[in-house]
C-alpha positions in Angstrom: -16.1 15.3 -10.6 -14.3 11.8 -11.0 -11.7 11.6 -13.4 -11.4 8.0 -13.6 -10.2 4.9 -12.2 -6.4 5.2 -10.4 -6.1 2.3 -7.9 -8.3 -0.5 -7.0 -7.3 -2.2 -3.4 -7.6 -5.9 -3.1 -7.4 -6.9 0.8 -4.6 -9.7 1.6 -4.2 -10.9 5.0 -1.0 -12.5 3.8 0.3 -9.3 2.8 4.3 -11.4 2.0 2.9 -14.0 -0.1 0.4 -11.6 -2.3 3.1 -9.3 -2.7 5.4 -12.2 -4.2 2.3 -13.7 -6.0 1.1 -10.1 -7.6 4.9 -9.7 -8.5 4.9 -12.5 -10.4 1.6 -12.1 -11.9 2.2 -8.9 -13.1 5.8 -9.3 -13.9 7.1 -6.2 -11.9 8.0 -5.5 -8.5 5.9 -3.0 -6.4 6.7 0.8 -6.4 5.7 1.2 -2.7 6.3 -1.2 -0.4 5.1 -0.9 3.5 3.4 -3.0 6.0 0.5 -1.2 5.8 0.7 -1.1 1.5 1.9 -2.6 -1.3 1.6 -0.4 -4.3 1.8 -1.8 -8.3 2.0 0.8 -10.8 0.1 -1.5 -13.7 -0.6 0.9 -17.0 -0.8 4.1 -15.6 -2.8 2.7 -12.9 -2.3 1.1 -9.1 -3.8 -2.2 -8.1 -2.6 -2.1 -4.3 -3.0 -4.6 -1.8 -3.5 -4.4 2.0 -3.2 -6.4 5.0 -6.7 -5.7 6.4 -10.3 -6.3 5.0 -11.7 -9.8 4.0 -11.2 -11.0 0.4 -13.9 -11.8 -1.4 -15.4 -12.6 -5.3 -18.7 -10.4 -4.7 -18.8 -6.3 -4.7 -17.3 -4.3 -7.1 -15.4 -5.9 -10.2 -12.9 -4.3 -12.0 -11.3 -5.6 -15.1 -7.6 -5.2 -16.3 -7.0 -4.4 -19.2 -4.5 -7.3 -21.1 -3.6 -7.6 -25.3 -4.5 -11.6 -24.6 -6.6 -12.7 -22.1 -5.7 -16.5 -23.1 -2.4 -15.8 -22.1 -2.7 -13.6 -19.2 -5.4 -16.3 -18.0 -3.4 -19.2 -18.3 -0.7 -17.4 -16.6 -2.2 -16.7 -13.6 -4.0 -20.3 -13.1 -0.4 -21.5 -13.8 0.7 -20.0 -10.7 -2.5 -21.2 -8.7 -5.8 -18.3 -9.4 -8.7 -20.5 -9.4 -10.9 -20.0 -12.7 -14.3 -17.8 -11.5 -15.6 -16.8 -14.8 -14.1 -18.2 -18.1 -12.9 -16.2 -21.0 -16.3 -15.1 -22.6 -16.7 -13.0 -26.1 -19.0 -10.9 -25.0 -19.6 -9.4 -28.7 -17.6 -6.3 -30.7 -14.3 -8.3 -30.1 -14.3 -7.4 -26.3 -13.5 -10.7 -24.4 -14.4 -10.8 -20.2 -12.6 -13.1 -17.7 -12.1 -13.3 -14.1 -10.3 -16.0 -11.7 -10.0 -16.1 -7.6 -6.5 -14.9 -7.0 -4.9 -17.2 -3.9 -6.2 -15.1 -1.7 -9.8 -15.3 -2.0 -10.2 -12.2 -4.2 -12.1 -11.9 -8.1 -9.3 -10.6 -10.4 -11.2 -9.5 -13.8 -9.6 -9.8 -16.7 -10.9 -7.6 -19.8 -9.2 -7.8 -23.9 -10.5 -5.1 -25.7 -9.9 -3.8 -28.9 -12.0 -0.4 -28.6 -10.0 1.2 -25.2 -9.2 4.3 -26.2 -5.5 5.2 -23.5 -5.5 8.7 -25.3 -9.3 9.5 -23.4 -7.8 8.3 -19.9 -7.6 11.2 -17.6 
């Protein structure tokens, strides 16, 4: 049975530079740090990044959870995502956003007020 979401892998051929640009994205250094894998530990969860695979905006799409997407968005184009998607209420107070990190990889972005931490598993 799947519990839930505990890592989602973005590829980076750069593996230095993403490293350096995730660390200041996310304000934290990695937890696990090898050539093969760089691992974040991001609110309970890992967003990891390897040196193989081809980066890309199409496939699956997972969104981070953040308390202010305006923020968080205008963050990471400050420190040179591209826009992809632009912050959109998509209705009940839940707001969707995604930019292209440096890399050539969708980064979604999700505020919402209904998450419920205490059902994560």
């Amino acid at each position: 049975m799947i519990l839930g979401l505990r890592t989602v892998v973005y590829p980076a051929p750069d593996l230095p530079r993403a490293k350096q640009w995730y660390t200041d994205a996310l304000g934290i250094a990695p937890y696990f740090d090898q050539p093969f894998y760089v691992g974040f530990t991001v609110g309970g969860f890992e967003l990891g990044l390897v040196p193989d695979g081809t980066p890309a905006v199409t496939g699956p799409q997972p969104l981070w959870g953040v308390a202010d997407i305006a923020a968080v968005h205008a963050h990471l184009l400050a420190l040179g995502a591209i826009p992809l998607e632009a912050i959109t209420d998509v209705g009940e107070g839940i707001r969707v956003a995604s930019v292209v990190d440096p890399f050539g990889n969708r980064l979604g972005l999700i505020e919402n007020p209904h998450f419920d931490r205490d059902a994560v598993r």
